[in-house]
C-alpha positions, -999 to +999 in steps of 0.1 A: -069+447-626-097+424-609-077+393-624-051+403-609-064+408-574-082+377-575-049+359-587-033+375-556-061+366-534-057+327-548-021+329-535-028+341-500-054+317-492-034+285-512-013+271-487+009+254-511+023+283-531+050+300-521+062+319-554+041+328-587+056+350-617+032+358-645+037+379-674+000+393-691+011+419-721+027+443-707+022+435-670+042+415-649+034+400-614+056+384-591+043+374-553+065+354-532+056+343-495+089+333-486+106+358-462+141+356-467+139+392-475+152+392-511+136+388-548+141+357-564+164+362-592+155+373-626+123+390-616+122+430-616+119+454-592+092+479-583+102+515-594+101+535-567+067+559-565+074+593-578+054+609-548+070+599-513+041+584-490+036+601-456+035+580-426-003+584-413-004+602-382-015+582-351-053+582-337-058+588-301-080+559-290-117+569-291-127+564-253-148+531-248-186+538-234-205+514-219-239+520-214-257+516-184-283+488-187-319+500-191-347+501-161-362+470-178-328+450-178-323+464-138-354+449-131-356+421-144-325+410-133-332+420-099-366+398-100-345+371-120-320+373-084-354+366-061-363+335-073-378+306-048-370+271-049-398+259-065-393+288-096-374+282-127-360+310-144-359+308-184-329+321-205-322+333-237-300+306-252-285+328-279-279+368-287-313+377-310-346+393-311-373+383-285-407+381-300-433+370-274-459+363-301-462+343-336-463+373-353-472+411-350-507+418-340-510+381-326-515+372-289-487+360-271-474+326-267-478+328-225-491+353-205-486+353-165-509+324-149-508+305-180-503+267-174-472+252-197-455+219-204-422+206-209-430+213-247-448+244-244-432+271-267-429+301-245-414+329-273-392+329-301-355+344-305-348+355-337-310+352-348-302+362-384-340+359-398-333+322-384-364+311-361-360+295-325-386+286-302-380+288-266-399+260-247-408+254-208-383+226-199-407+218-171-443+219-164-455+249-143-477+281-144-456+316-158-454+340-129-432+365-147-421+380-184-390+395-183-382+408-213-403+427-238-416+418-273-392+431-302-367+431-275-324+428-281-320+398-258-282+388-252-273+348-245-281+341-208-306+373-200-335+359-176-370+359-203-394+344-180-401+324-152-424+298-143-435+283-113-428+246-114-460+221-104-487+249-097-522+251-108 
């Protein structure tokens, strides 16, 4: 029965079969993408199942929750919104896991007042056990973390900002 399937499966994904009939002992398989409705000639019919199937009855749609962000998220967007000119504000470039440090138990890449450059890795975001460092863009002095270590951060949510040019 696996041969089968995977013969079936062959069919559906190649583009450039529309019929196949093929006869193993005493099983016979006929798929056919063309929809004109009928069977081609010559090949049999399904026998009717014995039991009659019963129509499944309809779901009601579960309702759709969406949870309110958490006082961590409120407030760092509402510091993200009160930036000054001279701030830059930091973004997760992907959906992932914010890790603020190299690895458990180590200090963290920046902590506010730290001095960075352009190059400066500032965390990592962790998407599918792949590694990517977040660097400064600009050379400056961190005046906030936003988001916490271990953290779910989503593409766009403000991580950090850094005051650009101060000692």
């Amino acid at each position: 029965m696996k041969e089968l399937k995977a013969i079936v499966d062959w069919v559906n994904l190649a583009e450039d079969v529309r019929e196949l009939s093929l006869k193993l002992g005493d099983v016979e398989l006929f798929v056919s993408r063309n929809r004109a409705g009928g069977v081609a000639q010559g090949a049999p019919l399904a026998a009717e199942p014995s039991v009659p199937m019963k129509e499944p009855k309809p779901t009601p749609a579960a309702p759709i929750v969406v949870p309110a962000p958490a006082v961590g998220e409120q407030e760092a967007a509402h510091d993200a919104d009160q930036l000054t000119q001279d701030e830059v504000l930091i973004t997760a470039p992907m959906l992932g896991t914010f890790y603020a440090s190299p690895q458990p138990g180590a200090p963290a890449f920046v902590s506010v007042g730290d001095r960075v450059q352009p190059s400066s890795v500032l965390a990592i975001v962790e998407v599918m056990k792949l590694m990517n460092n977040i660097e400064a863009g600009v050379e400056g002095t961190v005046v906030r973390v936003l988001a916490e270590n271990e953290s779910l951060v989503e593409y766009g949510q403000p991580l950090i900002v850094i005051r650009k040019g101060a000692s």
